[in-house]
C-alpha positions in Angstrom: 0.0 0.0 0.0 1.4 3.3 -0.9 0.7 6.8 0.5 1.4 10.4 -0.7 2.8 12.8 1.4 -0.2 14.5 2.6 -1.8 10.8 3.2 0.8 9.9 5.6 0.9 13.3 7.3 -3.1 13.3 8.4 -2.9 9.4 9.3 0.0 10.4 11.6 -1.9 13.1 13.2 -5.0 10.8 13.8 -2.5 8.0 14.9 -1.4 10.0 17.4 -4.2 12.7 18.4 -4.4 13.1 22.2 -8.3 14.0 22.3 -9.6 12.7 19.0 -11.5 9.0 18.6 -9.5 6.0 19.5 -11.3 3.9 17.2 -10.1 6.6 14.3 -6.8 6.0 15.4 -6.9 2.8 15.6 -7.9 2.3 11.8 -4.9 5.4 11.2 -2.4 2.9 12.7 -3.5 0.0 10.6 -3.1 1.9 7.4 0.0 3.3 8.5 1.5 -0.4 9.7 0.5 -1.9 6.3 1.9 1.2 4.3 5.2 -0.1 6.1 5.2 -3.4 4.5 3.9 -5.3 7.6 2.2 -8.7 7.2 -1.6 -9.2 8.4 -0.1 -11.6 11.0 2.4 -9.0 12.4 0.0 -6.7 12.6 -3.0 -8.4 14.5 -0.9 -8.7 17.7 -0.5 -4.9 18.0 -3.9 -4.2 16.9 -5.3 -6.8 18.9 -7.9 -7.2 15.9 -8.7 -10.2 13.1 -7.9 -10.5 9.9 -11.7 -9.3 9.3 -11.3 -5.8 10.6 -7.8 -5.7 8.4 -9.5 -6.8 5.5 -12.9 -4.3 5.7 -10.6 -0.6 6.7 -7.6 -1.9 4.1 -9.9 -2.2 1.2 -11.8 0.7 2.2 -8.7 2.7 2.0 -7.9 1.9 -0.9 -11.1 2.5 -2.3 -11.9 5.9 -1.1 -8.6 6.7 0.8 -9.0 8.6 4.0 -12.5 9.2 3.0 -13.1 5.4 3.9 -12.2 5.2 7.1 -14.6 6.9 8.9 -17.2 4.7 10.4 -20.9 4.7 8.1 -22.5 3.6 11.3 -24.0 7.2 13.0 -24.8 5.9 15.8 -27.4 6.2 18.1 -29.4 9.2 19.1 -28.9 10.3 22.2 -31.6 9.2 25.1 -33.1 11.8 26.4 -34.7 11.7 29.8 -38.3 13.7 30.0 -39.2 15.7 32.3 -41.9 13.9 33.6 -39.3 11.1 34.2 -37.2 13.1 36.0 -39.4 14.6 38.2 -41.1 10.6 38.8 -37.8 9.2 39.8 -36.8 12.3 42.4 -40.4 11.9 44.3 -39.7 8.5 44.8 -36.0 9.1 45.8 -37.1 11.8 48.2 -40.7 10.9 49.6 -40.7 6.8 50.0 -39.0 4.4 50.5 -38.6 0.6 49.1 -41.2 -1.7 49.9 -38.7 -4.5 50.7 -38.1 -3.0 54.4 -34.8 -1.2 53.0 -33.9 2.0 54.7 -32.4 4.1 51.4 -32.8 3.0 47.4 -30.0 1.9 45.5 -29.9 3.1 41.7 -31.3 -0.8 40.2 -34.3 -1.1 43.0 -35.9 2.4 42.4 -35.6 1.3 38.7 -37.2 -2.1 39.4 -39.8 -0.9 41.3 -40.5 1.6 38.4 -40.9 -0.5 35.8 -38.9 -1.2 32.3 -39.1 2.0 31.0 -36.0 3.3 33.0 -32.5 1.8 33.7 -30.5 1.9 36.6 -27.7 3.8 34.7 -31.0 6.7 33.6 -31.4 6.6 37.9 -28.0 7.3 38.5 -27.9 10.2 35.9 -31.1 11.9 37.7 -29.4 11.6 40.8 -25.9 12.7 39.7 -27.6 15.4 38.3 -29.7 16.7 41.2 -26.9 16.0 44.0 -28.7 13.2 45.3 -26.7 10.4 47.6 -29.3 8.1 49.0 -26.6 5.9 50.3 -25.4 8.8 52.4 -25.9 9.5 55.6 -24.8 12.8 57.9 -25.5 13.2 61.7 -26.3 16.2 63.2 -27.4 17.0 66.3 -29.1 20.8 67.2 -28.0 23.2 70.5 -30.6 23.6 72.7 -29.0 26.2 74.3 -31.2 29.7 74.9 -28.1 32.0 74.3 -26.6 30.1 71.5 -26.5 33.4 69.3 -24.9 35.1 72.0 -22.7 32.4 72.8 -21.7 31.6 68.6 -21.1 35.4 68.0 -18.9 35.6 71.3 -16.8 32.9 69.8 -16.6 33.5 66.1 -15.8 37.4 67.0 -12.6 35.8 68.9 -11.8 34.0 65.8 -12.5 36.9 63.1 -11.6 39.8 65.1 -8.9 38.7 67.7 -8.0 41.7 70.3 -4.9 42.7 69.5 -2.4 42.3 72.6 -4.1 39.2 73.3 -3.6 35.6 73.1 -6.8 33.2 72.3 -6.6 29.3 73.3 -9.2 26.5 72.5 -8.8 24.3 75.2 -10.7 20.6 75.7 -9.7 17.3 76.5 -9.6 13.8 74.5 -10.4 11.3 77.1 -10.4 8.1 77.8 -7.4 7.3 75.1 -6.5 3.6 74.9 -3.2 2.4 74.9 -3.7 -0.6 72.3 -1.0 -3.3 72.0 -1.8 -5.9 68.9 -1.2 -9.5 69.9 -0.4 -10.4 66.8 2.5 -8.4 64.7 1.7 -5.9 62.4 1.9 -6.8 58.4 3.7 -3.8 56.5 2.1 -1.9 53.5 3.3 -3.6 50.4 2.5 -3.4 46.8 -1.2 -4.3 46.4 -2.0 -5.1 49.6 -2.9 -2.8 52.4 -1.4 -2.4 56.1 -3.0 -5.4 58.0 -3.6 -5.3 61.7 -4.4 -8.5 63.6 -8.2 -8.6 65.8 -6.8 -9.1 69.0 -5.4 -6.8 71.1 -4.3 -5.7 74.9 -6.0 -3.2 76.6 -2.3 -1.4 78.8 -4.9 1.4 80.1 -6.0 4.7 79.5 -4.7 8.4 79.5 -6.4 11.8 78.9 -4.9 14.5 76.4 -5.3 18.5 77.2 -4.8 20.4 74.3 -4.7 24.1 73.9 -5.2 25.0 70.4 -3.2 28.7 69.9 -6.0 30.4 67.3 -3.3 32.8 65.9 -0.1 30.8 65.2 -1.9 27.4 65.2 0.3 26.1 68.1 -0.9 23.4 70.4 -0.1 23.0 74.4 -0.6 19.4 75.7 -0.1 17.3 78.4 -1.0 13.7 79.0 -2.8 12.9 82.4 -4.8 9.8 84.1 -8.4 11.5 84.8 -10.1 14.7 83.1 -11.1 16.3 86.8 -11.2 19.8 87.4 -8.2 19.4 89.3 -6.2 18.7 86.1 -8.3 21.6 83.8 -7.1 23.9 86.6 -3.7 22.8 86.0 -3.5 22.6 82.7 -4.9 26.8 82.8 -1.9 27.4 85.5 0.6 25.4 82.9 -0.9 27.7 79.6 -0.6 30.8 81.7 2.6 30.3 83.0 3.8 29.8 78.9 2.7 33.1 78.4 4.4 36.3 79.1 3.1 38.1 82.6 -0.2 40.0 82.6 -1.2 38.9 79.0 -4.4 38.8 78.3 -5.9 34.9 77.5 -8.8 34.5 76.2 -9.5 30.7 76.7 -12.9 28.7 74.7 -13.9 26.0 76.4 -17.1 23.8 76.1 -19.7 22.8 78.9 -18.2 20.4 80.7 -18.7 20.1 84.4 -15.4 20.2 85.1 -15.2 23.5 83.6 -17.3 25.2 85.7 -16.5 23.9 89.3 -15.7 26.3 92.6 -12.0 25.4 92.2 -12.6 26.6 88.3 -14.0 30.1 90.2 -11.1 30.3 92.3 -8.2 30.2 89.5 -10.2 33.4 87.5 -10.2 35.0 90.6 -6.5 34.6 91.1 -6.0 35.4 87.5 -7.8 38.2 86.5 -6.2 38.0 82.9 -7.9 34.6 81.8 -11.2 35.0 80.9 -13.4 32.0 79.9 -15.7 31.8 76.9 -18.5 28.4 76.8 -19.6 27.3 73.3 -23.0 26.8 73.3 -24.5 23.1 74.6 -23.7 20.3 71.4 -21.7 22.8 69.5 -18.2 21.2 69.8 -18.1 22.1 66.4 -17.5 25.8 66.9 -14.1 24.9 68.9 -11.2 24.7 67.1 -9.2 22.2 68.6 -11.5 19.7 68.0 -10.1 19.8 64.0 -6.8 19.2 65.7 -8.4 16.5 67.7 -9.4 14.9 64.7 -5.4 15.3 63.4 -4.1 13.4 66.0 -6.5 10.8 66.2 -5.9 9.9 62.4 -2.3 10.4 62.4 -1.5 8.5 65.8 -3.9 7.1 68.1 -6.2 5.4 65.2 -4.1 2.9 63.7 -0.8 3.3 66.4 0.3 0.3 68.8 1.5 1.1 72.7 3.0 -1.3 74.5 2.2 1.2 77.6 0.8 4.2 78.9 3.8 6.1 79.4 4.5 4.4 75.4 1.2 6.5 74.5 2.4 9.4 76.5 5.5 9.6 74.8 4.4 9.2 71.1 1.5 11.6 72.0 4.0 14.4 73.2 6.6 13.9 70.1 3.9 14.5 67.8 2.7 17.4 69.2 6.6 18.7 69.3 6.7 18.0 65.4 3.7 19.2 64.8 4.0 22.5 66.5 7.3 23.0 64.1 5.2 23.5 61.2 1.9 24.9 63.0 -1.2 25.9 60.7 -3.9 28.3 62.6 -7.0 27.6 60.8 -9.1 30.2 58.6 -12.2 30.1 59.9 -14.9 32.3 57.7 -18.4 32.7 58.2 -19.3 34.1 55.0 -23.1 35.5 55.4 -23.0 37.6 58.1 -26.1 39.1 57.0 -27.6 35.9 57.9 -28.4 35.0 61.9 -26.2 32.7 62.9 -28.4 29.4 64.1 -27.9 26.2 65.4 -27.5 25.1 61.6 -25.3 27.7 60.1 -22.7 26.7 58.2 -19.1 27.7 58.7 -16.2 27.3 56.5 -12.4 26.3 57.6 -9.8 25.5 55.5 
């Protein structure tokens, strides 16, 4: 088979065209392989096609030349969903729910139970479409608190507008942190197989974590101790004020736990008249930044970690929070409506 110039320079570029159709290219290479001088039987390997398909595009070529190698076939129209459809299969998604007892739909039951006229693959499209996610779930839970506008704003202000000579901790605790030892030795990552961890395990105890989460450089204060009393919380304020310089202003957000609001709690303000306290509102751990950190730690150590000890989980605790605070983050926290109340369910964005 012989090719002009020009033949050989548009086969080339549909050979090797990046966003064009492979199936084009495909019948570009076969021209371009027998224009070489290669047999049928050298060619079918890299193809990976039959003497058939060689035959049909080779004879077309040479018939109508690169007019004959682009498919007859049009192909099929597009299906098109109708509106009534669409609006059928998101009542059903949204207002029932399957008759089998099952709590959500999957894609091939809502088109079961809807007859032939739809596929599961038309379901999915709907859904895609409209942002649905049956098989979703969130949790929420909603503050009952009577102040919780007062109690947001007090917070979020501390986050967006910062006084300026002062320094603004979240403070909580992570209790009740096991110190997991795996009977069984753990299987290391390897190519096409996961980290394995074996069922069994000892229980070595359990330690509580204080964390103060700096708002403005991202630094976090811990310490490790046996029980979340407020005997320790009163410490742990005594520890974060003695880190900072004298008479500083703290501004310290803390959430509603008992311990936090104790006589001995009273006492330590008293003594310190440059700590002041500010309570989330009830079930709104979510406005308190070290809870993100919280989540850090718990996915990069305690999670999938093994502790022969306490003092083990104490240790490996501690260095992560030195390496972490070497390359400290604060978090940007934005609440971008403020023209809108701020409820129970407002939505904040951190990054």
């Amino acid at each position: 088979m012989k090719l002009t110039k020009s033949e050989r320079v548009e086969l080339q570029r549909l050979a090797s065209a990046r966003n064009g159709r492979a199936d084009s290219a495909r019948r570009a290479r076969l021209v371009l392989l027998l224009a070489d001088g290669l047999t049928w039987a050298e060619i079918r390997p890299k193809l990976d096609c039959g003497d058939s398909y060689i035959s049909r595009w080779s004879k077309r070529f040479e018939a109508e030349r690169l007019a004959g190698l682009f498919a007859r076939h049009a192909g099929r129209e597009r299906y098109k969903v109708s509106e009534r459809l669409e609006a059928r299969v998101l009542a059903w998604t949204t207002k029932r729910k399957p008759a089998d007892g099952s709590t959500h739909w999957s894609s091939r039951k809502l088109a079961a139970e809807l007859g032939g006229d739809i596929s599961h693959m038309t379901v999915t499209r709907i859904w895609a479409k409209h942002g649905l996610q049956p098989h979703r779930l969130e949790g929420y839970i909603a503050s009952n608190d009577p102040d919780f506008e007062t109690k947001a704003a007090d917070v979020i202000g501390l986050y967006l507008n910062s006084p300026r000579h002062a320094a603004v901790f979240c403070v909580d605790e992570k209790t009740a942190i096991q110190a997991l030892d795996r009977k069984d030795p753990v299987l290391p990552l390897s190519p096409g197989r996961a980290e394995r961890h074996g069922f069994e395990y000892f229980r070595h105890g359990t330690l509580s974590l204080y964390a103060a989460f700096n708002t403005k450089t991202g630094e976090v204060l811990g310490k490790a101790a046996s029980r979340h009393t407020s005997a320790e919380f009163v410490a742990f304020l005594t520890d974060l004020v003695a880190n900072q310089p004298r008479g500083k202003e703290i501004h310290v957000i803390v959430d509603n736990l008992s311990a936090h609001k104790t006589k001995r709690v009273d006492e330590f303000l008293a003594a310190h008249p440059s700590v002041h306290l500010h309570f989330t509102p009830t079930y709104s751990s979510w406005l308190n930044q070290v809870e993100l950190w919280f989540a850090e730690i718990e996915r990069d150590v305690i999670a999938r970690g093994v502790f022969t000890s306490v003092p083990d989980l104490k240790r490996k605790l501690m260095r992560y929070i030195r390496q972490y605070n070497k390359q400290a983050k604060p978090v940007k926290w934005k609440y971008f409506d403020t023209a809108q109340r701020i409820t129970s369910h407002s939505s904040v964005t951190v990054h």
